[in-house]
NUKOL-965331 format. One record per residue: residue in one letter; x, y, z of N, C-alpha, C in turn. Coordinates in steps of 0.02 Angstrom, whole numbers, plus 50000, padded with zeros to 5 digits. Layout:
<rs>
AXYZXYZXYZ...
</rs>
This chain:
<rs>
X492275009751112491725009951064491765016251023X491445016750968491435022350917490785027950940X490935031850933490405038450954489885041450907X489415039550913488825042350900488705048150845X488725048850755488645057250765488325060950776X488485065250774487855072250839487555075850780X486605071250775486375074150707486225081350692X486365084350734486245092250730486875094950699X487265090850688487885093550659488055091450587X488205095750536488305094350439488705089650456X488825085650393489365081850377490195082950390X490225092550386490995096150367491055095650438X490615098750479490655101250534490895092350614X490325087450582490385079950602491155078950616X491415079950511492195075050519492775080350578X492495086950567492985091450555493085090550665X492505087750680492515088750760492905080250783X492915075450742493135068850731494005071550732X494065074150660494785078850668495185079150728X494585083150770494705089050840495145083450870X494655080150903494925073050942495235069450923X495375068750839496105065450860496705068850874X496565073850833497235077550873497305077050958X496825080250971496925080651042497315072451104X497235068751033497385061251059498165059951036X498055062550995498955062150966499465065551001X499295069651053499775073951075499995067851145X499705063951180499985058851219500375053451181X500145050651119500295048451078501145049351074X501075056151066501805056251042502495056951093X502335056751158502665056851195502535047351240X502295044851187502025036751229502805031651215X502925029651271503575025551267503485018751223X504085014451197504015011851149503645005251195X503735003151274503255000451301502475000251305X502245007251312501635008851312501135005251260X501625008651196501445007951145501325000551131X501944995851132501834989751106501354985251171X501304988651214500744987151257499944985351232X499894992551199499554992351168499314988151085X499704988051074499694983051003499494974451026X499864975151086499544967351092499064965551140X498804970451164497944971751187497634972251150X497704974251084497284974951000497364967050966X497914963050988497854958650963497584952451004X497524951651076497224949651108496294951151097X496274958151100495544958251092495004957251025X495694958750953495424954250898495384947750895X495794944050931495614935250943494814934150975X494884937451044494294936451078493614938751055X493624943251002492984946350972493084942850896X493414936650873493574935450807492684931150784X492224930550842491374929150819491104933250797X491304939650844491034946250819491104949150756X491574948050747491934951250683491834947450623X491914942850614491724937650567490784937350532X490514938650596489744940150587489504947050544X489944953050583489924958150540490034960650491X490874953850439490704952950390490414947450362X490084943650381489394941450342488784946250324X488814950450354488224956850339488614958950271X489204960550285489574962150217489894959450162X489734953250152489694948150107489174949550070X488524948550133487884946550091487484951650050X487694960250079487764963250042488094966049985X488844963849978489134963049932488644959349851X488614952449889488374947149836487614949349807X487204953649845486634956249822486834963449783X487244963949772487354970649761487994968649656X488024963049668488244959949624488944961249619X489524962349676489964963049667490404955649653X490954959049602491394952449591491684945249651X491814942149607492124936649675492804939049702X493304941149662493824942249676493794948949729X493314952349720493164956649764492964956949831X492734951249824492034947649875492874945049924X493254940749895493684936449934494064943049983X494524948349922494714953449976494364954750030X493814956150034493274959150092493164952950123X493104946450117492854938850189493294941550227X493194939750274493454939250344493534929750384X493844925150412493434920150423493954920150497X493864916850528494324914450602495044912950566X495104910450524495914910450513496314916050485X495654921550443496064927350414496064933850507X495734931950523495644936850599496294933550627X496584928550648497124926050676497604926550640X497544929650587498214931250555498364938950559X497574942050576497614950750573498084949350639X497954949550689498114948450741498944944650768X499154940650712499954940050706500204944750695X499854947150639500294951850603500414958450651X499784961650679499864967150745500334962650793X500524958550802500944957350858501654957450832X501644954550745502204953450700502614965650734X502104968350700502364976750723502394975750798X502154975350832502334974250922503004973550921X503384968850875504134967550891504434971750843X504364977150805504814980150757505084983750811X505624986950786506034991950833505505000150826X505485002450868504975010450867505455014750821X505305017750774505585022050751505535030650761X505255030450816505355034950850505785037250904X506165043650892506815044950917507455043650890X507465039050842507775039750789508225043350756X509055041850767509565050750765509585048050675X509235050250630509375050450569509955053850548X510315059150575511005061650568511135066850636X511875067450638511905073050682512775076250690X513025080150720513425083050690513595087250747X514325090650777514405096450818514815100750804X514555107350780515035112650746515475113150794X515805118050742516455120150767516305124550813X515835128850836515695132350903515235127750961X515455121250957515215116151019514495115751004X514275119150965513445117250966513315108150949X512745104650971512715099550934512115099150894X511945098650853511365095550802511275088050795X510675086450804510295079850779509845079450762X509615075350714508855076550669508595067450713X508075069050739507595064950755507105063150708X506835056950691506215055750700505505056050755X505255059350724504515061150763503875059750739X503255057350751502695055250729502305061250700X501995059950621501825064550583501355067750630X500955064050678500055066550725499375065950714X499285066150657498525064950634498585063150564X498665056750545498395052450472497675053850461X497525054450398496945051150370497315047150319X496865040850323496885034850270496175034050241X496175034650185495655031050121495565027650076X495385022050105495335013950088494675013350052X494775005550033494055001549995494184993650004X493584992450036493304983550035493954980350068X494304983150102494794980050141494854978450213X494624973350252494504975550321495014975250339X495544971150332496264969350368496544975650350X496604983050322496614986350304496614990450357X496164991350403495764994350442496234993450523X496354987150539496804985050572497734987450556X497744985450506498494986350485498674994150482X498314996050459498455006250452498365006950533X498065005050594497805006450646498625007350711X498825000650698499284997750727499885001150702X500025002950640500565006650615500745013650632X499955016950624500085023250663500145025250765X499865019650763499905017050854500705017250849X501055012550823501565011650847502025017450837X502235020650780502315027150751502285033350796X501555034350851501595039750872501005042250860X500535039950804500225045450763499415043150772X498925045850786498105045350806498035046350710X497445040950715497175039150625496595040250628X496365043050579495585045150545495455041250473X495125033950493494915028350446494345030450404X494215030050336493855028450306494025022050260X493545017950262493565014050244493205008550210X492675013750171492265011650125491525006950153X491155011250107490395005450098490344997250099X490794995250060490874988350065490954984050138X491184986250178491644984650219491384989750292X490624991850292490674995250326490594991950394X490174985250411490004981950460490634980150498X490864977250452491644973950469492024979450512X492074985050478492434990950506492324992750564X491644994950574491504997250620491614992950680X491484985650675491384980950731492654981850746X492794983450700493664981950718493644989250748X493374994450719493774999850764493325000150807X492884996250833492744996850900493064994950955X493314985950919493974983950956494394986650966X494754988550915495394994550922495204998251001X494825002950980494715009951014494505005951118X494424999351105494194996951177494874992951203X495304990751164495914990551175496384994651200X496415001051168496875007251178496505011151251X495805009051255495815010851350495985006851376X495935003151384496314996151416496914994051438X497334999751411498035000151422497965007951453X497635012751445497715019251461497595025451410X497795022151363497825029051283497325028451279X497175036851231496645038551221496205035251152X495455032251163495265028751128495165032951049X495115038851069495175042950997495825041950949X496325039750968497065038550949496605034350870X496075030750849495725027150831495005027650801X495025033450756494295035150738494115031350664X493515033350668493145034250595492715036350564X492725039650493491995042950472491805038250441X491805033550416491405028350389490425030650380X490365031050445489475033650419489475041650393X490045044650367489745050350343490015049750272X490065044250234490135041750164490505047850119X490405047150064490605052050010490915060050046X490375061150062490325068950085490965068450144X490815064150192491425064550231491935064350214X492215058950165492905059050135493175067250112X492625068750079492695079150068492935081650116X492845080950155492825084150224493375083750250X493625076550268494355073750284494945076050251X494825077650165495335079850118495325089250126X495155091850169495035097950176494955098750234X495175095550282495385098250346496115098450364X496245103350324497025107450323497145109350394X497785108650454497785110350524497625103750555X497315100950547496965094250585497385088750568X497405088850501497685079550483498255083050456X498665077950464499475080850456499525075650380X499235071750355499555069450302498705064150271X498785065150214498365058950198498725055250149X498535046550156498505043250118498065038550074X497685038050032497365037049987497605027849982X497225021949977497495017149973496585014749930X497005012049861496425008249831496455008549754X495735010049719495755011249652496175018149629X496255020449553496555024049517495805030249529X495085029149527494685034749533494855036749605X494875032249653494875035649712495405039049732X496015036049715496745039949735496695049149680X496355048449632496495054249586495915059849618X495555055749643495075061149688495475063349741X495755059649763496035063249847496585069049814X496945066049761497455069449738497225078249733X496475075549680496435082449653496055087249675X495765083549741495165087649788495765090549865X496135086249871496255087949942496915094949956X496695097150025496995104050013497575098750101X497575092950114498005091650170498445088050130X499125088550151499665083050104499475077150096X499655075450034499455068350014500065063749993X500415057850023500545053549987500185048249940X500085049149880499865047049820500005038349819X499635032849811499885026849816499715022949786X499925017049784499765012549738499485008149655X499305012049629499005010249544499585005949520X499415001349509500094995149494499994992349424X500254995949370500584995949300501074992649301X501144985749316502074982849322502074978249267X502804979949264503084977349201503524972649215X503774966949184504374963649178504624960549116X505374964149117505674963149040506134955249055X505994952748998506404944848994506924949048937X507414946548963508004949248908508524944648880X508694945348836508904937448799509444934548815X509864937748887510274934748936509874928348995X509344930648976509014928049037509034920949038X509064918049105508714909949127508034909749099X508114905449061507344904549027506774900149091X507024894349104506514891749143506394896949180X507004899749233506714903349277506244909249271X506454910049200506134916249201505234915949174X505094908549156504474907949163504134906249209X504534904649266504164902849323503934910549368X504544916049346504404923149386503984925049337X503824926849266503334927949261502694924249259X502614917849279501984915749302501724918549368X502184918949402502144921349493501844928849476X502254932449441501954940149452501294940849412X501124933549369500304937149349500024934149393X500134927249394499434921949449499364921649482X500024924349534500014921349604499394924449646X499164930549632498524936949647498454940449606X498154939749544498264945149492497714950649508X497404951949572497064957349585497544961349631X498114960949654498364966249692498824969049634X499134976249662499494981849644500264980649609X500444974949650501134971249625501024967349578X500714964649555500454959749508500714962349445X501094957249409501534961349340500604962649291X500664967049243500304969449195500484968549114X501164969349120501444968149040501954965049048X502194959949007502764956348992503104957548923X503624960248951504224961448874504694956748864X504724954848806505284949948794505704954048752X506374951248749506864954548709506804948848620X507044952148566506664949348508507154943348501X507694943948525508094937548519507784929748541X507194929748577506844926648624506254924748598X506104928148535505394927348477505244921448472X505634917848425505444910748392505334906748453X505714904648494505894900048537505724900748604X505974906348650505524906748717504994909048710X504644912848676504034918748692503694913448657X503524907748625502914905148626502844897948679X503374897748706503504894048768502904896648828X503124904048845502834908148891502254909448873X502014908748812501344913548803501034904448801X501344899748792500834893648809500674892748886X501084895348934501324893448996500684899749023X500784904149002500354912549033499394906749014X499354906148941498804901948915498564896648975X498974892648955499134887249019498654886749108X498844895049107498674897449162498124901649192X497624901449129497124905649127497054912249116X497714915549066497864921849065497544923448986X497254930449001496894930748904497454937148888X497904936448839498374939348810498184942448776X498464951448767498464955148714499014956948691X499234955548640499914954148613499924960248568X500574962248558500954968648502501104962748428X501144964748366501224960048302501534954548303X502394957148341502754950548336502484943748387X502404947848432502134942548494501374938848461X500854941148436500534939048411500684931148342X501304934848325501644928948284501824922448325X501824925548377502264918848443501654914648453X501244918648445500674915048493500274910848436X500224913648386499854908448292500404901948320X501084902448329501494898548330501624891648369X501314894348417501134890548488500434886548495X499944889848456499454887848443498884889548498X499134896948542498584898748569498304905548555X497704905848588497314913848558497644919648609X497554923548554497704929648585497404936448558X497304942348588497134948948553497604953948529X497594955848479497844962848474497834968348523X498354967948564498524974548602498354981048579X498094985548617497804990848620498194996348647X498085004448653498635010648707498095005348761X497405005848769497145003348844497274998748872X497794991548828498154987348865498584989148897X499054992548853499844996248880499624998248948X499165003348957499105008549019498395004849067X498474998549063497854994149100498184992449175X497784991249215498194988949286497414983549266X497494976949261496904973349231496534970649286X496934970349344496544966949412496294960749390X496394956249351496434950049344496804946549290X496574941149267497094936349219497184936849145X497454944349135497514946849075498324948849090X498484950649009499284953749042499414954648963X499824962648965499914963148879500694959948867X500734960848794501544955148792501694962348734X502534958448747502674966548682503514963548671X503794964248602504184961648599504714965748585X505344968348609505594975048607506504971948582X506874976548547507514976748534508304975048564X507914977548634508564981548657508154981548741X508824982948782508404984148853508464992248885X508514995848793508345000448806507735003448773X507335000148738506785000848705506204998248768X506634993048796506254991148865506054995848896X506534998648919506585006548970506035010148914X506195011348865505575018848847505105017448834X504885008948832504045009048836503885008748921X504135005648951504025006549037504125014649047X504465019949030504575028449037503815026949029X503435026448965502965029448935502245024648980X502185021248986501645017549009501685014749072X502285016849119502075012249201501965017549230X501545015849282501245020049344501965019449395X502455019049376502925018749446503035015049486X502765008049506502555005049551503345002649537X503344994949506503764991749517503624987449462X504444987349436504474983849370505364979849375X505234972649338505594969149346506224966949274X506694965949288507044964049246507304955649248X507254951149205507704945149202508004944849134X508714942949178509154944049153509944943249178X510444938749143511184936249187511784940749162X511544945849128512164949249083512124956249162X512764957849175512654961149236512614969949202X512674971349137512704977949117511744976449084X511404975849074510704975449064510474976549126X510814971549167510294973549238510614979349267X511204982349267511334988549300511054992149252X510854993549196510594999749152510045000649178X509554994149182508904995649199509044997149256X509194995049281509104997749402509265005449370X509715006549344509655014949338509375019049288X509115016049236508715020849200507905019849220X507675014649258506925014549251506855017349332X506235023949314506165027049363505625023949394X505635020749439504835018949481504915016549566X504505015449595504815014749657504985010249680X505055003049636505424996549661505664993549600X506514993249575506634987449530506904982149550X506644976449518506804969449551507344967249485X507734963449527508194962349481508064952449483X507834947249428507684940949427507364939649488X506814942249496506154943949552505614946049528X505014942749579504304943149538504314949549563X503844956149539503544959849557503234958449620X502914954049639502554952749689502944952449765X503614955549754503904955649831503704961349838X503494969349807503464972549834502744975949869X503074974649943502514972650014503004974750074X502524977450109502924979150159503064972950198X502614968350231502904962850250503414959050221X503584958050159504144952150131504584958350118X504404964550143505124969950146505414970350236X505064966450259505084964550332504974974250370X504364975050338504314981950374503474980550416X503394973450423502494973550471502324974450388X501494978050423501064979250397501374982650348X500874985450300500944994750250500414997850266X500535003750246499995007850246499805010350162X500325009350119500155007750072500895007050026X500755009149964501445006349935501585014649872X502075018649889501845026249865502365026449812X501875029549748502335029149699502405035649672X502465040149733502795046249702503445047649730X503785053149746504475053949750504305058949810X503805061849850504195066149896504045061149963X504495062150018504505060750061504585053750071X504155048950055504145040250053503995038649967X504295032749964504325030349896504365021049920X503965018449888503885012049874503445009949954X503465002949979503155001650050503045005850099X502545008050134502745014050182502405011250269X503155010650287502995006350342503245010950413X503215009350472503425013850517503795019550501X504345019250465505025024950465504615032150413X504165027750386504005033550312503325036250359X503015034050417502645038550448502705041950480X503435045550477503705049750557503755055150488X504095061650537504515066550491505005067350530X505235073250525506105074050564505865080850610X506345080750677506335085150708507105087050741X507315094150718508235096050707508095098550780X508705095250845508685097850913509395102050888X509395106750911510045112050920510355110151001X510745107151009510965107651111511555112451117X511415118551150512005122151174512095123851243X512685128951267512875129851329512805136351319X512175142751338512265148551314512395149851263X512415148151194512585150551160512375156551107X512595160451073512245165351060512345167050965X512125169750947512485169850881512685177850875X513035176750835513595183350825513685184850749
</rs>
C-alpha cells in the first residue's frame, strides 16, 4: 500500500523524505538476481489481473472526472482503463519478465599489457523520477522497467489519472512484498501535485536521473526547472519525405499509417513532403487519400495547387504548421526539389523524433539516413514503428530525442550506466 503524507511536513520536505526511501530501497535492488527480480514482475502481473475490478473502478472516478471537466475524447480514450486494456498491462509486464536482465552486462573489456584486466559493466542508474500525464498503463510500464533494471522509481503521474494511479501503485508496491523487495522500490507523489513535481526536479543526491514523458509544456518545465539529470523525451514533429523514386501505392498506404493509424501519439507523422516530380500526378492522389481519411490539410503553394486539382479543401500552411506536433487529423504537406531541400526543411522544423523517407533509389535513402539528424530514420516505414515494443525492447519509458546518453526508445539497456572493474594481482602503479 502507499503511505500516508505526514501533514506536518511542506511539500519539499514530503517528496524529498519519499526520495529518502527510495533510495534506501534501491540499494537491495541493485544487488537483486535476475530471478528475484523477474519473480517479481510476475507477482505484479498476477496481482494486476486479480485487482483488474479494482482498477477499472478507479478509473471510472477518472473518466467521470475527466468528462466533467470537459476533457477531449481522444484524451479521455488514453486515460480508460477496461478488463481487456488491464490484461494487456499485465502481458506486457510479463512480455519484460522474459527480456534478458541487462544488468551485468560486459559492454567492453580488455587486459593490458601489465596483466591488469578491465571491464565496463552495466549497473542500475538507482533512483528514477518519471513525469507523466493521463497515462495509467504508463504507471505500470515505467514500474516494471525500472524493477527489472535494478532501479527504485518515484511516479508522478498526473491529475487526470490520479485514482487509477494510486489504486496500480498500490498493487505494484503489495506485489514487491510478496516476493520480499522492498515495497518503496515503488513510490509516488501524485497527492503533492504541482509543487511536488518542484520538489522531485530538485532533489539533486536522491534521484539519479529524471525523465519527463508527455506534453512539450511539461517536458520544457522539467528541462528548465530541474537541477537532477534529465533525459528530455518525446515531442513528435515527424516528417516523411515521398521522393520521386518512390513506390507510389506503397507509399500512400505508409503515409496513411503514420497519420491515422493514432494520430495522437509522438510517432505519428506531422508533415508530408513530396518531391516536385510527384506534383501533377501523385500528390493529388495522396492529398485525396489523407482527405479521404479525415485529415484537414495545410498545404505550402504548390501542394495547394494539388489539392484545387483533386478537388479537395485545404489551408494555407503556416511557420505554426511546420513546427505543430497536431495530436490529431491534421498534417502539413510541402512540396520540395531535391532530397536535399528535404533534409533542410526537416534541419529547420523537426523536434528529432523520427522522420521517414520513401524511396527505391539507394543513394536518396543513404543521404537521408545520414544527413537527417533525429533519433530514428525509417527507411519505406511508417513513423509509427518507433516504440519500444515493435523495437522488441518491452515496455518504454519514453522515446528521448536528445543525444546524451540514450537516444530514440529507452528500454532496459538505456536505464543502467556503466561501472569500469579494474582486476589485479597486487598490482601497483609505477
Amino acid at each position: 500500500m502507499t503511505l500516508a503524507a505526514d501533514p506536518a511536513l511542506s511539500v519539499q520536505d514530503a517528496v524529498l523524505a519519499t526520495c529518502r526511501r527510495a533510495k534506501v530501497a534501491s540499494r537491495p535492488l541493485r544487488v537483486a538476481t535476475r530471478a528475484t527480480k523477474d519473480a517479481a514482475l510476475l507477482a505484479v502481473a498476477d496481482a494486476l489481473e486479480a485487482a483488474t475490478e479494482r482498477i477499472v473502478a478507479a478509473n471510472g472516478e477518472d473518466l467521470a472526472r475527466g468528462r466533467a471537466e470537459g476533457t477531449s475524447e481522444h484524451l479521455l480514450d488514453r486515460l480508460a482503463l477496461d478488463p481487456a486494456r488491464v490484461a494487456a498491462i499485465a502481458a506486457a509486464v510479463r512480455e519484460v519478465a522474459a527480456l534478458p536482465d541487462p544488468v551485468g552486462e560486459v559492454v567492453r573489456g580488455s587486459t593490458l599489457p601489465n596483466g591488469l584486466r578491465l571491464r565496463q559493466l552495466r549497473v542500475p542508474m538507482g533512483v528514477l523520477g518519471v513525469v507523466y500525464e493521463a497515462r495509467p498503463n504508463v504507471t505500470v510500464d515505467v514500474a516494471v522497467l525500472a524493477l527489472k533494471s535494478g532501479n527504485a522509481v518515484v511516479l508522478r503521474g498526473g491529475s487526470a489519472a490520479m485514482s487509477s494511479n494510486t489504486v496500480l501503485v498500490e498493487v505494484v508496491r503489495g506485489a514487491l512484498e510478496s516476493v520480499g523487495l522492498p515495497a518503496d522500490a515503488v513510490t509516488s507523489i501524485d497527492e503533492h501535485g504541482r509543487d511536488g513535481v518542484g520538489a522531485l526536479l530538485t532533489a539533486r543526491g536522491l534521484v539519479d536521473l529524471l525523465v519527463p514523458r508527455g506534453g512539450a509544456d511539461l517536458i520544457q518545465r522539467v528541462v528548465r526547472e530541474a537541477t537532477v539529470p534529465v533525459i528530455e523525451t518525446g515531442v513528435g514533429n515527424c516528417h516523411v519525405y515521398v521522393d520521386a523514386s518512390a513506390d507510389l501505392a506503397q507509399a500512400v498506404d505508409v503515409v496513411l499509417n503514420a497519420k491515422t493509424s493514432r494520430p495522437s501519439v509522438c510517432n505519428a507523422a506531422e508533415t508530408v513532403l513530396v518531391h516536385s516530380a510527384l506534383a501533377a500526378d501523385f500528390l493529388p492522389t495522396l492529398l485525396t487519400a489523407l482527405h479521404g481519411a479525415g485529415v484537414v490539410l495545410h498545404a505550402d503553394e504548390r501542394s495547394l495547387t494539388a489539392a484545387r486539382a483533386a478537388g479537395v479543401p485545404a489551408r494555407a500552411v503556416t511557420d505554426e504548421d511546420w513546427a505543430a506536433e497536431f495530436h490529431g487529423l491534421e498534417i502539413a504537406v510541402g512540396v520540395v526539389d531535391s532530397v536535399q531541400e528535404a533534409v533542410e526543411h526537416i534541419g529547420r522544423w523537426s523536434s528529432a523524433h523520427t522522420e521517414a523517407v520513401l524511396a527505391t533509389d539507394v543513394r536518396v535513402t543513404d543521404y537521408f539516413c545520414a544527413a537527417v539528424d533525429s533519433a530514428v530514420v525509417a527507411v519505406n516505414a511508417s513513423t509509427r514503428f518507433t516504440d519500444g515494443g515493435e523495437f522488441g525492447l518491452g515496455a518504454e519509458v519514453g522515446i528521448s530525442t536528445q543525444k546524451l546518453h540514450a537516444r530514440g526508445p529507452m528500454g532496459l539497456a538505456e536505464l543502467t550506466t556503466t561501472t569500469w572493474q579494474v582486476l589485479g594481482d597486487g598490482h601497483v602503479r609505477v
